[in-house]
KOLGU-285478 format. One record per residue (C-alpha): chain; y, z, x; residue number from 1. Coordinates in nm, 3 decimals. Layout:
<atoms>
{"A",{Y,Z,X},NUM}
...
</atoms>
This chain:
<atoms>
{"A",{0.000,0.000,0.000},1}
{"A",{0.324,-0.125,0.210},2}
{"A",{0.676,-0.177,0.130},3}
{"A",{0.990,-0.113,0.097},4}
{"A",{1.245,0.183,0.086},5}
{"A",{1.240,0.386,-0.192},6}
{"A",{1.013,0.122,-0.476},7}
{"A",{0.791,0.367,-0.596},8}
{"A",{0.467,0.308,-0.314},9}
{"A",{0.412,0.633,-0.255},10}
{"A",{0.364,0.773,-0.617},11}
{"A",{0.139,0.445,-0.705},12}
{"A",{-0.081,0.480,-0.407},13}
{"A",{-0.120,0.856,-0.527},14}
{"A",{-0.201,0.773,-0.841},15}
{"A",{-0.438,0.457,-0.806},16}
{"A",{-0.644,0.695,-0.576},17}
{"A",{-0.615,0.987,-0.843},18}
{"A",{-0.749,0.668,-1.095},19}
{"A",{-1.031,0.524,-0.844},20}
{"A",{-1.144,0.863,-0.706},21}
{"A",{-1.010,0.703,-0.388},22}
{"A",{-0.959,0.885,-0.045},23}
{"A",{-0.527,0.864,0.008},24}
{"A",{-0.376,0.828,0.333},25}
{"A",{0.009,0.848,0.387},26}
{"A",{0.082,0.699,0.721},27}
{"A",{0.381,0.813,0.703},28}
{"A",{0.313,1.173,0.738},29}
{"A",{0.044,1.079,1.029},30}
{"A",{0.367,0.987,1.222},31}
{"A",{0.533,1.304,1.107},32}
{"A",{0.282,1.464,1.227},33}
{"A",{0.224,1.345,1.604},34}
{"A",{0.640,1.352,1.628},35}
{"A",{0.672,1.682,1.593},36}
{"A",{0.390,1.770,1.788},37}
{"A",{0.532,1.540,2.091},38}
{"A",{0.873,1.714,2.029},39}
{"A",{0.726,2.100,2.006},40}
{"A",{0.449,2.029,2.270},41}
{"A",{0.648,1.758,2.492},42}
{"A",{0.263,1.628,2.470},43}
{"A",{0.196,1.280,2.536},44}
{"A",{0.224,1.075,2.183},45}
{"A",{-0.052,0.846,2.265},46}
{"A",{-0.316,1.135,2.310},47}
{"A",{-0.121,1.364,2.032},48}
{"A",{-0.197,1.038,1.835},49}
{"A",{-0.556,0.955,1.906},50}
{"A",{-0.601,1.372,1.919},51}
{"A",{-0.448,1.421,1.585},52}
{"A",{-0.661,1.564,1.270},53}
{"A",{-0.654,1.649,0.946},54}
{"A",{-0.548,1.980,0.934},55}
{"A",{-0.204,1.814,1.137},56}
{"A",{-0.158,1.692,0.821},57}
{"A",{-0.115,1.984,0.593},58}
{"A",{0.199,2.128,0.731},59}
{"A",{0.483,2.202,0.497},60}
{"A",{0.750,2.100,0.722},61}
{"A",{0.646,1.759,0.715},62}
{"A",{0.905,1.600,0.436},63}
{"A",{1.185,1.830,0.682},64}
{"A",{1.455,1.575,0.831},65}
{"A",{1.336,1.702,1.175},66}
{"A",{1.006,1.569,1.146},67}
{"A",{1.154,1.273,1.000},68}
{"A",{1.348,1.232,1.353},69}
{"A",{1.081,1.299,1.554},70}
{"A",{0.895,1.033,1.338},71}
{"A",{1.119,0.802,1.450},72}
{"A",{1.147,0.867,1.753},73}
{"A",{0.774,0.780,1.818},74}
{"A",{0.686,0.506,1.562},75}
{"A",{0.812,0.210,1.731},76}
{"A",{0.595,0.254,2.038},77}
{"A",{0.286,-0.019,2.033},78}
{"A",{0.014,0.199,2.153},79}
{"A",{0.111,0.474,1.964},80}
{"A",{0.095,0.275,1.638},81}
{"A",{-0.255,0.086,1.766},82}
{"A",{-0.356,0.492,1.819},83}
{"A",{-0.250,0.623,1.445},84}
{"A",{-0.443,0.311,1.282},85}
{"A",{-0.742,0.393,1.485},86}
{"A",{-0.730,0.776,1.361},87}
{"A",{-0.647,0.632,0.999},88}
{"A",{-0.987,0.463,0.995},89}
{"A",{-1.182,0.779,1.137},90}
{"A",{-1.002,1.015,0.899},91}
{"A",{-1.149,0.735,0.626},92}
{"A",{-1.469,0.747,0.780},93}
{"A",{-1.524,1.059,0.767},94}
{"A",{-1.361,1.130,0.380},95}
{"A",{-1.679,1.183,0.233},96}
{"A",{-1.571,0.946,-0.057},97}
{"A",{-1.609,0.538,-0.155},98}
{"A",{-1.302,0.415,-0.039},99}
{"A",{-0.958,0.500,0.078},100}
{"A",{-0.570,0.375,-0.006},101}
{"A",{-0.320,0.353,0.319},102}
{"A",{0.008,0.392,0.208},103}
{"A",{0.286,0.351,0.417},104}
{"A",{0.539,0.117,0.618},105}
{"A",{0.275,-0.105,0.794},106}
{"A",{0.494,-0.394,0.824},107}
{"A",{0.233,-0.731,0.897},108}
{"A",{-0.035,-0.522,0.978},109}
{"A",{-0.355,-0.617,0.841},110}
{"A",{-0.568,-0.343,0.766},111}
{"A",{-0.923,-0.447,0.713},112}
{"A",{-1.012,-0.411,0.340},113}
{"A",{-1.052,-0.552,-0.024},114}
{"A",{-0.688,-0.565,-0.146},115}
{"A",{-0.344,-0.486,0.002},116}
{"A",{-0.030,-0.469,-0.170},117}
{"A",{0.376,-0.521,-0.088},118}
{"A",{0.592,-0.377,-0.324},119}
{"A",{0.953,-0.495,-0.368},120}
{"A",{1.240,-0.409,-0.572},121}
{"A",{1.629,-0.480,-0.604},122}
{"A",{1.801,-0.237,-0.305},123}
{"A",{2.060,-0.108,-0.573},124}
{"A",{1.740,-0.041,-0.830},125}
{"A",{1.569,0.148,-0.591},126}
{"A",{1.892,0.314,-0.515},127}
{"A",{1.942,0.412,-0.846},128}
{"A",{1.580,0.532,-0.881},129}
{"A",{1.625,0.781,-0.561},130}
{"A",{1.978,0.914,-0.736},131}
{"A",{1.763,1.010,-1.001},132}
{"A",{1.472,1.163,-0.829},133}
{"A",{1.721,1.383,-0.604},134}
{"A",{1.926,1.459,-0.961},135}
{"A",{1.627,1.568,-1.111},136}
{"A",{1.507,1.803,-0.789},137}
{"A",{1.863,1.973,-0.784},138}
{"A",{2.020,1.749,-0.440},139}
{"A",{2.278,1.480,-0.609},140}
{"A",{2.357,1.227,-0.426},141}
{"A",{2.606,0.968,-0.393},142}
{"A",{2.480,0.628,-0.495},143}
{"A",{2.711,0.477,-0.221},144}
{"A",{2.524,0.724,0.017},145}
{"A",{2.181,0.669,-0.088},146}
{"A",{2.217,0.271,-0.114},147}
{"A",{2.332,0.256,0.296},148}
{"A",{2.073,0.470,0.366},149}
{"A",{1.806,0.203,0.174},150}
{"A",{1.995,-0.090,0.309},151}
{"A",{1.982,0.120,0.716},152}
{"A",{1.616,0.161,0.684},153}
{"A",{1.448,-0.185,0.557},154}
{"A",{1.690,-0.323,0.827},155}
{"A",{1.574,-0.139,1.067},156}
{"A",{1.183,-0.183,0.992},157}
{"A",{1.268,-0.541,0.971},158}
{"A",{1.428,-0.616,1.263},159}
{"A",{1.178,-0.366,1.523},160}
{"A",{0.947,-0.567,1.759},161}
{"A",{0.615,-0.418,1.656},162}
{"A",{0.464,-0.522,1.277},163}
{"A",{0.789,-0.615,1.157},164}
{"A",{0.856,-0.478,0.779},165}
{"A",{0.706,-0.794,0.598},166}
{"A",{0.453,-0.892,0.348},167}
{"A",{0.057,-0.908,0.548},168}
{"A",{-0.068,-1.278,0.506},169}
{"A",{-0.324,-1.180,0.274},170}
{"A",{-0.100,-0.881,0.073},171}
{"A",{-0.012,-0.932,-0.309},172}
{"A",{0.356,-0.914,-0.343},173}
{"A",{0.481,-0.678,-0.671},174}
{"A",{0.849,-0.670,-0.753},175}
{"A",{0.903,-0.432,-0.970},176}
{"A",{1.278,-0.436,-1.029},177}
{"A",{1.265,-0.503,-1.349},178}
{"A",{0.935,-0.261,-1.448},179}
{"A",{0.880,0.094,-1.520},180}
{"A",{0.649,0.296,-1.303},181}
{"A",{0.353,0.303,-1.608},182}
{"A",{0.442,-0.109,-1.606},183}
{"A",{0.358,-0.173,-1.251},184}
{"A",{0.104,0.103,-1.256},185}
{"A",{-0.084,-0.134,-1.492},186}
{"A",{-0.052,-0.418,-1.288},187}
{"A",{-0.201,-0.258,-0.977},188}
{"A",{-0.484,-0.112,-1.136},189}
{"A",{-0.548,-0.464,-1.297},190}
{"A",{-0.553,-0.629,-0.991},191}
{"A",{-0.750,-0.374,-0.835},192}
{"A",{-1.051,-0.450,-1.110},193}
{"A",{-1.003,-0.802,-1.078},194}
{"A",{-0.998,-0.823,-0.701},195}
{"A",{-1.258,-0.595,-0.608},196}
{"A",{-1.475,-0.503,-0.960},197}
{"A",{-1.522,-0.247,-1.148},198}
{"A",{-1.701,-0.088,-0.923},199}
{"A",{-1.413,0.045,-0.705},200}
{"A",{-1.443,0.405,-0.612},201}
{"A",{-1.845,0.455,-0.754},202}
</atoms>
């Protein structure tokens, strides 16, 4: 599950794994993870990375704008990323279930599996969407604010040297500017049965 800023991937991914009975990976939070362990450790990232396991994953700092920095500041390196796609597939191999959803920033990386998906929307959609999610969890925002900081990060992940921020060869684009979460919700899981069968996740 790739895409851009702020269209909703996250919460679908969750939820089409809560549907299949599927294993969910946020890659995101993998890179979270090995950050701030680089930046608290001043470990190597490429061992942090191919060291890193589960239970690195069930901090509560994670969502923190520090471990959003230190994200950052290790993400872009190539072996690094090669490393956290590696652990993705071990942590899936060893899930104990029928199948797994990746969801994260991948840019043109092609995972190996049945389906993947791209989802798109409108930058001042998705802004609005995020105004609303931070309204509803007590943090306003400015839509002005929010918007830039949309606009700053697709840039970014579309301009950086390693898997580029754009649609995998073999990905199934969604825009879902003009859809409600439940709309595109449908769509996935309708793919997702015509793609791969209805025996996805037994």
């Amino acid at each position: 599950m790739d895409g851009e800023a702020s269209t909703g991937k996250g919460t679908l991914a969750r939820k089409l794994a809560e549907h299949f009975d599927l294993f969910h990976i946020d890659s995101g939070k993998i890179f979270r993870a090995v950050g701030i362990k680089v930046k608290e450790t001043a470990g190597d990232p490429l061992q942090i990375a191919e060291m890193l396991q589960p239970e690195d994953l069930e901090r509560s700092d994670l969502g923190s704008e520090e471990c959003g920095t230190a994200a950052a500041a290790i993400s872009h390196m190539p072996l690094v990323r090669e490393a956290v796609n590696k652990r993705i597939f071990w942590m899936i191999h060893n899930a104990g279930k029928n199948g797994a959803i990746i969801d994260g920033r991948a840019g043109a990386y092609e995972y190996p599996g049945d389906l993947m998906f791209y989802i798109k929307a409108n930058e001042e959609e998705c802004a609005r969407r995020r105004c609303l999610q931070l309204e509803k969890a007590g943090k306003p925002a400015e839509f002005k604010v929010v918007l830039e900081s949309i606009r700053a990060r697709n840039k970014k992940d579309a301009e950086r040297s390693v898997f580029p921020m754009k649609p995998a060869p073999s990905a199934i684009v969604i825009d879902n500017t003009d859809d409600t979460f439940e709309e595109t919700f449908g769509k996935a899981v309708q793919i997702c049965l015509e793609r791969i069968g209805p025996e996805l996740g037994r």
